[in-house]
C-alpha positions, -999 to +999 in steps of 0.1 A: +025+134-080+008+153-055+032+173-031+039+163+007+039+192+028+038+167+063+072+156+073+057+127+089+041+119+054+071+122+036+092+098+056+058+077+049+068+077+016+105+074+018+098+042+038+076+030+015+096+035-011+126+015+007+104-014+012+098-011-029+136-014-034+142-041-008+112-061-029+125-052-062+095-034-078+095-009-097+065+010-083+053+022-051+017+008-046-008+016-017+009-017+001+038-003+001+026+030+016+003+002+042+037-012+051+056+020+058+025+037+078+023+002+103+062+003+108+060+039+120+065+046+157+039+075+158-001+070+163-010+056+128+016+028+134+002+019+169-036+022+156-027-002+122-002-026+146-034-026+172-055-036+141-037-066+131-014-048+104+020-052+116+053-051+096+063-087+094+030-103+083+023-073+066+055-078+045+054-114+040+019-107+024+034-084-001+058-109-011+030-138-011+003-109-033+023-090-055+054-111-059+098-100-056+122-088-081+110-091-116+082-115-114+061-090-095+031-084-102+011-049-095-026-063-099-034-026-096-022-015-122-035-048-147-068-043-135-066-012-148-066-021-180-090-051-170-067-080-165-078-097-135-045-115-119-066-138-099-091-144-132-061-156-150-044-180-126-074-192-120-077-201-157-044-216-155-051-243-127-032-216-101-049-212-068-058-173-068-047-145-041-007-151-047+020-138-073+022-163-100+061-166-094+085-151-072+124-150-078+150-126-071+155-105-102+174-073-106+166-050-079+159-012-094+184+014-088+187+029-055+191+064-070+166+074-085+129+075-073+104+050-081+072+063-092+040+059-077+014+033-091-022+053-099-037+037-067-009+050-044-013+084-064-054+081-054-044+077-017-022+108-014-048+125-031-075+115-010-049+120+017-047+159+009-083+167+000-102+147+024-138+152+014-126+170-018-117+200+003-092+225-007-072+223+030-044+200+029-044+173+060-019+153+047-012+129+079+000+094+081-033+087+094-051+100+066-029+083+039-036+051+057-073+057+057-074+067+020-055+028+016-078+010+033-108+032+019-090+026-020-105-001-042-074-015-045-077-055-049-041-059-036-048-038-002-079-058+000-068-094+001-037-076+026-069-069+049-089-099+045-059-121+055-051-100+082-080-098+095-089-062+100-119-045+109-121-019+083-146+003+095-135+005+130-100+006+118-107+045+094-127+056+124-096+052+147-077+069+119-099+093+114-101+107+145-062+101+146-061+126+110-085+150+125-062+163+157 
């Protein structure tokens, strides 16, 4: 996992990791980390909230996408190993771009941390290195920006139906990482 030195990153991903529990999974994806960055009070949060991204539709979205409790679904992570969520409810009559069930299920344990999902890894990364430099910028704008940059079909169909401009939304972040 790569290490936070921001303190506004880390409560980034302390949020995001709330919103994870409250939902029931059992990862933390780049939604999650999309949630947490458009709830913050700080620049990133008014720049993603200005964009279209705010909390409440935001979090409804994750619920509608990925799914609660233990009929979540991290498309991420099956696509990974080429199972396309939206391919397969599609093959089973389903209309695609939602969970294929959602139920309460047992929540994970509040004690222990969740682990991050490889996309939500990629964004910290990204996050840290921007450009593949060696000087960490680890910002909440910057792990926002590496989310909407990711490939990540779950963030995608979050900005489609939200309708955000993506490009003039990681120049506004961009300039927000770079102060």
């Amino acid at each position: 996992m790569p290490t936070i030195d921001d303190a506004a990153t880390r409560h980034v991903a302390r949020v995001a990791q709330q919103a994870a529990w409250r939902l029931g999974h059992t990862w933390i994806g780049a939604e999650h980390l999309l949630f947490a960055a458009s709830a913050g009070l700080d620049r990133t949060g008014e720049t993603l909230r200005a964009a279209g991204l705010t909390p409440r539709p935001v979090w409804r979205l994750i619920e509608q996408l990925v799914g609660v409790g233990r009929w979540a679904v991290d498309r991420d992570a099956l696509a990974a190993i080429g199972i396309d969520v939206d391919e397969v409810l599609s093959a089973a009559g389903m209309p695609s771009g939602i969970a294929p069930m959602r139920g309460s299920g047992r929540r994970p344990r509040r004690h222990r941390h969740l682990p991050l999902n490889a996309v939500a890894t990629r964004c910290l990364l990204a996050a840290a290195t921007p450009g593949g430099s060696s000087a960490s910028m680890t910002s909440t704008a910057a792990v926002a920006r590496a989310v909407i940059h990711d490939d990540s079909r779950t963030v995608e169909l979050l900005l489609q139906r939200c309708h955000v401009d993506r490009p003039g939304l990681s120049q506004a972040l961009h300039r927000i990482a770079r102060r």
